[in-house]
Residue frames as qw, qx, qy, qz and C-alpha x, y, z in Angstrom:
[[0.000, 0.888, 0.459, 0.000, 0.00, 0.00, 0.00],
 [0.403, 0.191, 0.017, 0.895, 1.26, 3.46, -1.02],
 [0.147, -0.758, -0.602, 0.203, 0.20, 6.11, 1.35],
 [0.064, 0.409, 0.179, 0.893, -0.28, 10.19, 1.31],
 [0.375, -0.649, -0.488, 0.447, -0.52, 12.27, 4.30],
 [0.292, 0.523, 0.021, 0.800, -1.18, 15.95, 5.03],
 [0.338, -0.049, 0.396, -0.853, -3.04, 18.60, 7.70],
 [0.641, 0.101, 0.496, -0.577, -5.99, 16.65, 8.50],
 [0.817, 0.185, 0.180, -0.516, -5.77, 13.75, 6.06],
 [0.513, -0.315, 0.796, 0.063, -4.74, 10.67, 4.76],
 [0.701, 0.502, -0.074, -0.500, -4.75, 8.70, 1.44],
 [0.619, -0.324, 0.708, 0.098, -4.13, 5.20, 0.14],
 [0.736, 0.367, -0.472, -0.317, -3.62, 3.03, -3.31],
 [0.741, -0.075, 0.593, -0.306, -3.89, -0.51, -2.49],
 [0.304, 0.544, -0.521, -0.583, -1.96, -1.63, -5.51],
 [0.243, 0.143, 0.957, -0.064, -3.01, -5.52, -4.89],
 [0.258, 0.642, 0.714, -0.104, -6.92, -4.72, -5.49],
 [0.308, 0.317, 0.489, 0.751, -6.30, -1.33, -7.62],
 [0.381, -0.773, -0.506, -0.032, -8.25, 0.59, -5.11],
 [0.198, 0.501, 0.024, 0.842, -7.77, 4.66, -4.37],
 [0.297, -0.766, -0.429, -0.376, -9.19, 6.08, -1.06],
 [0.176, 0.510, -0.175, 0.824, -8.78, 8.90, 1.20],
 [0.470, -0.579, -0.596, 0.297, -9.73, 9.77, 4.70],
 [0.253, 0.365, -0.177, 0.878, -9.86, 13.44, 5.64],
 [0.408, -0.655, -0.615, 0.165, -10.84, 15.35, 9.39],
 [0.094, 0.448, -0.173, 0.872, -11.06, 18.10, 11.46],
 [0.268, -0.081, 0.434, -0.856, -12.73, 19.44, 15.04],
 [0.520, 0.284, 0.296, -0.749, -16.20, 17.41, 15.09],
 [0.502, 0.599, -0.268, -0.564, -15.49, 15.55, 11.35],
 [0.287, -0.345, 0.816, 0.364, -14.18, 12.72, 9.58],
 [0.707, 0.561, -0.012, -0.430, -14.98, 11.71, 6.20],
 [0.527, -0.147, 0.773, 0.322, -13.57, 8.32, 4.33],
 [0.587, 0.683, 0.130, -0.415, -14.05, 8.37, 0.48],
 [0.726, 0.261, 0.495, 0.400, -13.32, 6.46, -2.75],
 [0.048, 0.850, -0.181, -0.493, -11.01, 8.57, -5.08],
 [0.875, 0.432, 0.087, 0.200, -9.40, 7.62, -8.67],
 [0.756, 0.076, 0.082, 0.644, -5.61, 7.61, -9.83],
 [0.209, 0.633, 0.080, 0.741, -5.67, 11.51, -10.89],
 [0.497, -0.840, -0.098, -0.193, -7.47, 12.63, -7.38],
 [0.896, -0.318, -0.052, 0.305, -4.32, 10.34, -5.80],
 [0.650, 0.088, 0.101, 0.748, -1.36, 12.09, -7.85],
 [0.098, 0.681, 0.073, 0.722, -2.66, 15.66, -7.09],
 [0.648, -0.740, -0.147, -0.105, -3.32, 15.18, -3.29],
 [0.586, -0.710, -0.053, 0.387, -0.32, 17.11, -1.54],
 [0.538, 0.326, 0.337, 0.701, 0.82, 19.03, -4.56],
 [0.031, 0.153, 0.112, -0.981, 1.38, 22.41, -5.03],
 [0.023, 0.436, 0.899, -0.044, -2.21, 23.79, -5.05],
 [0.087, -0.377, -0.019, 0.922, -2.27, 27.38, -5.21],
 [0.222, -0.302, 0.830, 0.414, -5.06, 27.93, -7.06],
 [0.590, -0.059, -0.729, -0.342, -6.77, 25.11, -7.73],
 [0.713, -0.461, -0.310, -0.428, -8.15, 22.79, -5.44],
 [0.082, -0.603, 0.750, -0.260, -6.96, 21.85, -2.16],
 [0.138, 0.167, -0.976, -0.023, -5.99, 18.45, -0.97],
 [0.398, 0.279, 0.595, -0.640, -9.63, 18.94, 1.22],
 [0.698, 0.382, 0.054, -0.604, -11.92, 19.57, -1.82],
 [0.441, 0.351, -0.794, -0.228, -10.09, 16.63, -3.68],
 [0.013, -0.016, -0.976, 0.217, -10.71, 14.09, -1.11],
 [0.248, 0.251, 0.382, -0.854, -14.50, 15.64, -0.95],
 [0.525, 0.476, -0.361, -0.606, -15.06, 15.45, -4.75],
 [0.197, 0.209, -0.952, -0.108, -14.80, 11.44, -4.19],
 [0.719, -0.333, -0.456, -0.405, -17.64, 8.86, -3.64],
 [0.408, -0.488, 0.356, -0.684, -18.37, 8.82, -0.27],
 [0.544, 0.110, -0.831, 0.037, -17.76, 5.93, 1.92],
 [0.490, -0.608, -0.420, 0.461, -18.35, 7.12, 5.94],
 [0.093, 0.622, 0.024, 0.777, -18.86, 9.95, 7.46],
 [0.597, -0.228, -0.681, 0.356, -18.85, 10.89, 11.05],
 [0.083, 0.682, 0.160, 0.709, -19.93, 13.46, 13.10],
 [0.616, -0.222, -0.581, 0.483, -18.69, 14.25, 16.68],
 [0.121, 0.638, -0.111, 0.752, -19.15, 17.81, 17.50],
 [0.240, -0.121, -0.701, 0.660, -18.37, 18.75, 21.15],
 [0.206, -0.042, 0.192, -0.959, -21.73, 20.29, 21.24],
 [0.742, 0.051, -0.519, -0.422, -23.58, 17.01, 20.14],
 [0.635, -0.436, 0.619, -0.155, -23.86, 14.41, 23.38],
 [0.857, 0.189, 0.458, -0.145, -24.19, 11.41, 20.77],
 [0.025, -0.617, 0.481, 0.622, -21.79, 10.77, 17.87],
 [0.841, 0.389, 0.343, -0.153, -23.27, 10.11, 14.51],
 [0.214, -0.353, 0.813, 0.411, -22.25, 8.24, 11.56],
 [0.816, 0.454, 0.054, -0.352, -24.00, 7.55, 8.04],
 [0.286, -0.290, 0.813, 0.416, -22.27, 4.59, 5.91],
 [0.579, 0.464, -0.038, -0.669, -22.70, 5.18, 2.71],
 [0.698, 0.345, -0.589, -0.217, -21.09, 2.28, 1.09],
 [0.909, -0.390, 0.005, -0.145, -21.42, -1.22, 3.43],
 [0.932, 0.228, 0.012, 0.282, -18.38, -2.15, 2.45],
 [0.428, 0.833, -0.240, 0.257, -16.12, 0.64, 3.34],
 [0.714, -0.541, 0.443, 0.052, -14.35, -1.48, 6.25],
 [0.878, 0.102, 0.418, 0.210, -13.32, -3.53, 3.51],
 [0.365, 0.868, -0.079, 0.328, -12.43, -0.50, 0.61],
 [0.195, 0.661, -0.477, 0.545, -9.73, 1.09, 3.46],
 [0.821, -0.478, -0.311, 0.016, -9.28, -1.23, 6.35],
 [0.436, 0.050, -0.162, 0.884, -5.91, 0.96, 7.24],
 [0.008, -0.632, -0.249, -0.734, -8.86, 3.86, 7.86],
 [0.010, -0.069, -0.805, 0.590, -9.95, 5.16, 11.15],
 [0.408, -0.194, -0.326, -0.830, -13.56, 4.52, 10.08],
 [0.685, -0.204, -0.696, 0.074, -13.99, 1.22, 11.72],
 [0.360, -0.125, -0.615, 0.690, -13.10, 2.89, 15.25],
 [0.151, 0.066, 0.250, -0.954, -15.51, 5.90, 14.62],
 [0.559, -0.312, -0.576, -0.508, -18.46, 3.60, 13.24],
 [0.408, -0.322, -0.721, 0.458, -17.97, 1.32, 16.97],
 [0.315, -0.332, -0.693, 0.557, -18.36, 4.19, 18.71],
 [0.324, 0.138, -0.128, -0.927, -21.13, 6.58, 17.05],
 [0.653, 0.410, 0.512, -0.379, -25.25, 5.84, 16.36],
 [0.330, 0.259, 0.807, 0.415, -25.57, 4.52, 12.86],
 [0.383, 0.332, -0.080, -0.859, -27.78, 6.73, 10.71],
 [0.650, -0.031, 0.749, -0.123, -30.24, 4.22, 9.37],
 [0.364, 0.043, 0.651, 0.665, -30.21, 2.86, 5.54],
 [0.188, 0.782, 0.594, 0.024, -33.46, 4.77, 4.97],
 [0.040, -0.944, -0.067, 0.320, -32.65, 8.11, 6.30],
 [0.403, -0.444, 0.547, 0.584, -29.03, 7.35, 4.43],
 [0.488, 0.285, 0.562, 0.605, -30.89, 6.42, 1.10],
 [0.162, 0.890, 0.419, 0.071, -33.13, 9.60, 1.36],
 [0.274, -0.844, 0.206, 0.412, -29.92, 11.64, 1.84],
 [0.325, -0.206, 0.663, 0.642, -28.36, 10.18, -1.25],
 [0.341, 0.602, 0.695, 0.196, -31.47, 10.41, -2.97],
 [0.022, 0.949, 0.277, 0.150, -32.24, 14.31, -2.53],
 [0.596, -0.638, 0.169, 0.457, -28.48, 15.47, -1.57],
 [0.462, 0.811, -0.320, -0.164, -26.50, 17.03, -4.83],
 [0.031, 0.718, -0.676, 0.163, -23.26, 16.37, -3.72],
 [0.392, -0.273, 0.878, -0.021, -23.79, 12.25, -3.40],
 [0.627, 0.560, -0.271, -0.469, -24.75, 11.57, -6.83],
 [0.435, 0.556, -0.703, -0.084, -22.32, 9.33, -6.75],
 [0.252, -0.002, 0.921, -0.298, -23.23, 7.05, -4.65],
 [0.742, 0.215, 0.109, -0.626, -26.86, 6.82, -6.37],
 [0.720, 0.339, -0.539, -0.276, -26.04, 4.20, -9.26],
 [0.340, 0.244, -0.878, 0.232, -23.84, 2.01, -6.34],
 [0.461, 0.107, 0.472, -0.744, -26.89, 2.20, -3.57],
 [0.837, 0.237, -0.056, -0.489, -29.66, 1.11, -6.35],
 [0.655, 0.289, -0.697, -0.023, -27.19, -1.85, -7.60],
 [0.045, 0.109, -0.872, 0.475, -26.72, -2.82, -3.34],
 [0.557, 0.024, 0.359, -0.748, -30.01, -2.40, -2.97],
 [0.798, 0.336, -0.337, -0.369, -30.79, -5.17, -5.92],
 [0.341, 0.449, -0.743, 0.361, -28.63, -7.30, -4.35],
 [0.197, -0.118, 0.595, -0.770, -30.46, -7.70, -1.45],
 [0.664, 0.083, 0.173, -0.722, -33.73, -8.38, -3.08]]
């Protein structure tokens, strides 16, 4: 595994399975997300600019997502793809799923459903969801 670190994030290629993904946090945050070869080879480049390493990891298909804020007694957590223990088992999603409430697959598809910004998860959702039936 070939990794990429910066200020508040983290990023792997998993050249065995051909597999790109990113982890990025802050105060209250943490977000895990599937990213492709180009996202990978711009993440800790100069950036002036253009985008930073944040909106790159952002602009990927959402895997987990946590929310802790010190103003919140309860820490939640939507998973957007079942599978992202498996995508980045080097992540620290697996520790913040344990120890946060689950958002449940409903309220998670109606957030991919009516959300802009997780398009991308729409086509992989409907195909898990078929799966299932």
């Amino acid at each position: 595994m070939q990794f990429k670190e910066g200020l508040c994030w983290r990023a792997c290629y998993d050249e065995e399975r051909g597999i790109f993904t990113a982890e990025r946090w802050w105060r209250g945050f943490y977000q895990l997300c599937e990213i492709d070869r180009a996202t990978f080879e711009k993440l800790g480049a100069d950036t002036s600019g253009n985008e930073s390493s944040d909106e790159l990891i952002a602009s990927g298909r959402h895997l987990f997502e946590a929310n802790d804020d010190y103003d919140s007694a309860v820490s939640t957590a939507t998973i957007y793809d079942e599978d992202f223990y498996r995508l980045a088992p080097w992540s620290k999603a697996i520790k913040r799923a344990e120890r946060s409430s689950v958002t449940s697959k409903e309220l998670t598809d109606l957030m991919v459903e009516h959300f802009p910004g997780e398009d991308k998860n729409r086509r992989h959702r409907e195909l898990s969801d078929g799966d299932e039936k």
